[in-house]
N, C-alpha and C positions, 0 to 999 in steps of 0.2 A: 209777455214777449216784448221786445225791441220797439218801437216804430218807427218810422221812417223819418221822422225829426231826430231820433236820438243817435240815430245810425247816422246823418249827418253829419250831427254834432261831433261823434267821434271819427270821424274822416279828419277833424281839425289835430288832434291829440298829436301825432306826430311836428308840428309845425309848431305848436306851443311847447311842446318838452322834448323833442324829437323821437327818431326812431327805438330808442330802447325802451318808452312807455309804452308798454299795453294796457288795453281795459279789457274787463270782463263784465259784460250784463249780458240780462239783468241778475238781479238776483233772487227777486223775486217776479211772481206769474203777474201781477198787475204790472211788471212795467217799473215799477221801486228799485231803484239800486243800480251802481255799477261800482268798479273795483279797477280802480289803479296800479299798476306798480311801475315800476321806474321810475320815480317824481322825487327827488329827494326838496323835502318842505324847509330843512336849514338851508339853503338856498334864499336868497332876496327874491322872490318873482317879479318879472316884467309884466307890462299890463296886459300886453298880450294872452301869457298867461290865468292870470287874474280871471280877466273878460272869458276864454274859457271855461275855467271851474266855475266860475259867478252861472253861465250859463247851463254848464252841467247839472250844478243843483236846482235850476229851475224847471230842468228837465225830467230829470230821473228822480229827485226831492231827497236821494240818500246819496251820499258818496264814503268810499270808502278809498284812502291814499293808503297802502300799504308799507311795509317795510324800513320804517323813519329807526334809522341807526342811535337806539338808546348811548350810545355810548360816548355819542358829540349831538343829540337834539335834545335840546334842551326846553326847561318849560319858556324862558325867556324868547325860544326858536316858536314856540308854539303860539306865546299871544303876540306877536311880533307877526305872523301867519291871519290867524286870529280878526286885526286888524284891519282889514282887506273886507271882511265880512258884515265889520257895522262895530260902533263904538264898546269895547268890553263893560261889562257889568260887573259890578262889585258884588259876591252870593252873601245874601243876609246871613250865612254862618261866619262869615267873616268882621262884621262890623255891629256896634250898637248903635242904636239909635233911641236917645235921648235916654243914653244911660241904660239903656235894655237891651237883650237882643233881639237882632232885628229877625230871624228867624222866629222867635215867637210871639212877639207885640205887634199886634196889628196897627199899631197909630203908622201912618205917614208921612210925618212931620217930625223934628227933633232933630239936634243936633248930632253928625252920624261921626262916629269913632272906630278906626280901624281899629282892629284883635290884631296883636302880635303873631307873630309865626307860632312862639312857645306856648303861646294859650289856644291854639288853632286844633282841629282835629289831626292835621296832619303831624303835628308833634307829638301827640296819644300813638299815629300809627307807627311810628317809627320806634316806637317802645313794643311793639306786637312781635317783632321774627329779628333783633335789633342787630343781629351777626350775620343776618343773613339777606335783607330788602329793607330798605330807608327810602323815600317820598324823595323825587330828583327836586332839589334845591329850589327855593322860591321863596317870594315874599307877596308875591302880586294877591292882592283882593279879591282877584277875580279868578284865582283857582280855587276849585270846588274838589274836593276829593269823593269821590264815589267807590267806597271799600269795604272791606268787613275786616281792615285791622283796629282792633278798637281797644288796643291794649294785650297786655301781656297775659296768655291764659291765664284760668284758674285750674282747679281741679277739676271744675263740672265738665261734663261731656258735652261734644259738640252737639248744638243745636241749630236749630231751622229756622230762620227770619221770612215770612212771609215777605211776598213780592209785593211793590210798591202798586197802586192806582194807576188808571188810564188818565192821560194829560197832558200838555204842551206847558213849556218853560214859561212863565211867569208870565199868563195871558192874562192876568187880572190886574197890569199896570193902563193907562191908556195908551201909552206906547206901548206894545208887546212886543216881545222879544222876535227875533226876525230867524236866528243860527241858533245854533248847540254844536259841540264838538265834544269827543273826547279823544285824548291821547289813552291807548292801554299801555301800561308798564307791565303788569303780571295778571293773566289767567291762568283758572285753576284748572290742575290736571288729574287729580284725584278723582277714581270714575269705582261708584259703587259697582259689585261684578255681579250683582241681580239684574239692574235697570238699564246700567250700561251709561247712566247720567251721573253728576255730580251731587245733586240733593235726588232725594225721592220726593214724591209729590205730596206738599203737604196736606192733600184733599178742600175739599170742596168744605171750609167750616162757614159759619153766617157771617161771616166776612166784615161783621160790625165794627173794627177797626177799621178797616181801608175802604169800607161806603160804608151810605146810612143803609139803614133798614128799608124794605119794602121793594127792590128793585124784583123783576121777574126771574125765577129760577136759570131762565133758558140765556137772561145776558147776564148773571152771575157766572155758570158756566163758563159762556164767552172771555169773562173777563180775566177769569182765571187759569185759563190756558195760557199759561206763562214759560218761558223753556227754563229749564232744570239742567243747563249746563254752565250758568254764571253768565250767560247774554242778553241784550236786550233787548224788549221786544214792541216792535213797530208796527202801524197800522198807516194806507195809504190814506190818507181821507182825498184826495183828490181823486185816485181809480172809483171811490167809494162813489161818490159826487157823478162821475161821469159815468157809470153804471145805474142810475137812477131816470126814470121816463121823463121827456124833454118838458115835461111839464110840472113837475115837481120839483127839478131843476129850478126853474123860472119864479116858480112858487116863494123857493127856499133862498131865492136871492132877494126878494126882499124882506126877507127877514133880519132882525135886529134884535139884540139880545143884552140885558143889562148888567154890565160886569160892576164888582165893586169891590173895594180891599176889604172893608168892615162891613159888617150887617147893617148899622146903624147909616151908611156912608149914602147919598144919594147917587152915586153910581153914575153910569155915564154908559152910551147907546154904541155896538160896535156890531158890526158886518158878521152874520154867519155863515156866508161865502165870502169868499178872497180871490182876486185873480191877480196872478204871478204877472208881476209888471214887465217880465225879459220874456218871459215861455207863450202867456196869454192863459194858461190853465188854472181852471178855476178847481174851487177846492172847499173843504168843509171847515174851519177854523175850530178848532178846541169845541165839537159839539158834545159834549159830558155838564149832565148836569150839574154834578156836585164831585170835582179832580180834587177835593181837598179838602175831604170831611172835617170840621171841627177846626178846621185853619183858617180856610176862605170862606165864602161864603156860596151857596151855589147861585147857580144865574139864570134868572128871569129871560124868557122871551118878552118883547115890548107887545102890549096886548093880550097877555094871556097869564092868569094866576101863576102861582109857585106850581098848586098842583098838576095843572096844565102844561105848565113848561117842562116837570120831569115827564111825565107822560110821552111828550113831543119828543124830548131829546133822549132820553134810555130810548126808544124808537131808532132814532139817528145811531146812538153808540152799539145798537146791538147790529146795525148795516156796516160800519162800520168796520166789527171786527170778528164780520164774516171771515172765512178761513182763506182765502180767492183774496182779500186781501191786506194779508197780515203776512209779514219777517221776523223772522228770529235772527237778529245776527250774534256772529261767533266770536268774542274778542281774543286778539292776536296782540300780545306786545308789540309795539313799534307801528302800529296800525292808527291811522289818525281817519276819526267818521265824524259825516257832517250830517247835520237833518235841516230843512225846511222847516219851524213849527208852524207855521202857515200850512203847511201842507201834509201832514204827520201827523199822529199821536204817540205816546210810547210810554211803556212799564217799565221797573225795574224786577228783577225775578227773584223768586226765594234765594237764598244764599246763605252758607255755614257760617254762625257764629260760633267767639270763642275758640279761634282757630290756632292750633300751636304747630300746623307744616307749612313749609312755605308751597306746599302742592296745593292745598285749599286757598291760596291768597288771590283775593283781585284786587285788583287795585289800577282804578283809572283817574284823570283829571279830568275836568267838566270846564269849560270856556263859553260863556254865550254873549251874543252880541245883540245889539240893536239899531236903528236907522240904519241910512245909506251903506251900499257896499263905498269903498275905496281903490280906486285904480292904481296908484302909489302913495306912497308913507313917506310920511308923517300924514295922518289924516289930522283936517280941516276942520272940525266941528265946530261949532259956534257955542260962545261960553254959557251965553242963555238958556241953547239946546239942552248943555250939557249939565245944567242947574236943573230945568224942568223937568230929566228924562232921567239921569244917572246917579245914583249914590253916590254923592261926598264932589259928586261933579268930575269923578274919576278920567285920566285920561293913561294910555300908556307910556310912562317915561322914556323918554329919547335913549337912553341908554339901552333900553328891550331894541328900541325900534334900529339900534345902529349893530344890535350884536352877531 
């Protein structure tokens, strides 16, 4: 339900976008979510503006701006938006580092080389449906494509890609990622007439791809209640947090947990609670012991074994992604969502490979940010910052930021 902070908050909506924005929350029963429309995002916003949504997501930790006109918002409109949120991130599919890619070499170190457009995945998608849906125009590093056009069928029949891990965007840098967004271009509308959904459920297999072995039946379960209609699925960890006895609360905040890019890496000590520096609401940070089987590494609590720390934390993820509070949302082209990962967890869900209608297509961009939000653009970062924090020390060229 609402609460009476939030209901506040939207008492401002008319005064930062005027009368023809409404909202809708929540959208989910923890209190997660609210939904926009009237806001058109090609627009330059005022800080006024800004300083509302900056504060909306500190509130409700999901937002969702509706109805972005594909046919003049552009990805340039989007990380131009984007900006306002915290410095963009370049996605290690986009770039090598030290002649490898950065996607699957764990060193982080080496000299970082952006991937062309043409060597990009989004160039393979635009070979998938090629008369009919093409990737809207870009060059920026820092679009991620989130799709299943992955080339032009073959003959084999459509198949079922397992949904991705529970996790927050790139919480294993020492800066961790602050936003995520995605613009939707195309959700699927092909709907089996058994289930009523778009994939059927792939079942409950031992899931030895997307975790290790040995988690409890009852939060494998959990974890794979994923929605089956190409959306993606969220968990509040701040409802989760503040559903918890005032004294485990207290417990869990001084807790300290040890992230590291490599196994080999000495790692470095971060907060397993967070509190929202605009809201004050505190929250559970990426509590999953191991978001990235075989990739990263999982993370130690300070004080307590490896085996101890999954014990602790599968504990935490299976509170977590209680039913009370977890969303599903539903993407809508022209629909721009924003997440807290501070305050969040989220999957990706099964999805048709091998797709040759443009009815089974999805296809979204991915934008995330880090440090400070920005009141107006051009933001300011410091070059230093932007060496110790950012791939290739990336910033958004003035040409995004004027268009």
């Amino acid at each position: 339900m609402t609460s009476a902070t939030q209901e506040q908050l939207l008492e401002r909506l008319p005064a930062a976008f005027g009368v023809k924005a409404q909202s809708e929350q929540t959208l989910a029963k923890s209190g997660l979510g609210v939904r926009f429309t009237g806001i058109d995002l090609s627009r330059q916003l005022d800080a006024n503006q800004v300083e509302f949504l900056l504060d909306a997501l500190s509130q409700f930790r999901f937002l969702c701006i509706a109805g972005q006109d594909l046919t003049r918002f552009s990805l340039a409109h989007f990380e131009r938006f984007a900006n306002h949120w915290g410095a963009l991130i370049p996605h290690p599919s986009n770039f090598l580092r030290g002649g490898k890619p950065a996607q699957q070499d764990g060193a982080s170190d080496g000299e970082i080389e952006l991937i062309p457009y043409a060597q990009r995945r989004a160039a393979v998608a635009d070979t998938t449906l090629p008369d009919q849906l093409q990737c809207l125009p870009h060059e920026s590093p820092a679009a991620l494509l989130a799709t299943n056009l992955m080339g032009k069928a073959d003959d084999e029949d459509v198949c079922i890609k397992p949904g991705g891990s529970w996790h927050t965007d790139v919480e294993y840098e020492r800066l961790p990622i602050y936003v995520s967004m995605f613009l939707a271009h195309q959700a699927p509308t092909a709907r089996d007439a058994r289930s009523g959904n778009w994939v059927q459920d792939p079942g409950t297999d031992d899931g030895l791809e997307t975790y290790f072995e040995g988690s409890s039946d009852e939060l494998m379960r959990l974890r794979q209640q994923l929605p089956l209609d190409g959306g993606t699925a969220y968990a509040d960890t701040a409802a989760a947090f503040a559903a918890l006895p005032a004294q485990e609360q207290a417990e869990l905040e001084r807790v300290q947990v040890r992230r590291r890019l490599n196994a080999a890496d000495e790692g470095w000590l971060a907060p397993l609670v967070r509190t929202d520096p605009r809201s004050g609401i505190k929250s559970l940070h990426s509590p999953v012991w191991a978001s990235r089987p075989r990739v990263r590494p999982a993370i130690e609590v300070d004080g307590m074994s490896m085996e101890e720390s999954r014990v602790f934390l599968d504990r935490l993820e299976a509170h977590v992604l209680r039913p009370e509070f977890r969303y599903d949302h539903v993407h809508v082209p022209g629909d721009v969502t924003i997440w807290n990962n501070f305050m969040t967890i989220h999957a990706s869900p099964p999805i048709k490979s091998n797709i040759n209608s443009l009815d089974d297509a999805r296809l979204l961009y991915r934008l995330s940010c880090k440090g400070e939000p920005a009141l107006s653009l051009p933001r300011r970062d410091d070059a230093q910052w932007l060496a110790n924090h950012v791939a290739g020390s990336y910033s958004t060229p003035q040409a995004i930021i004027d268009v």
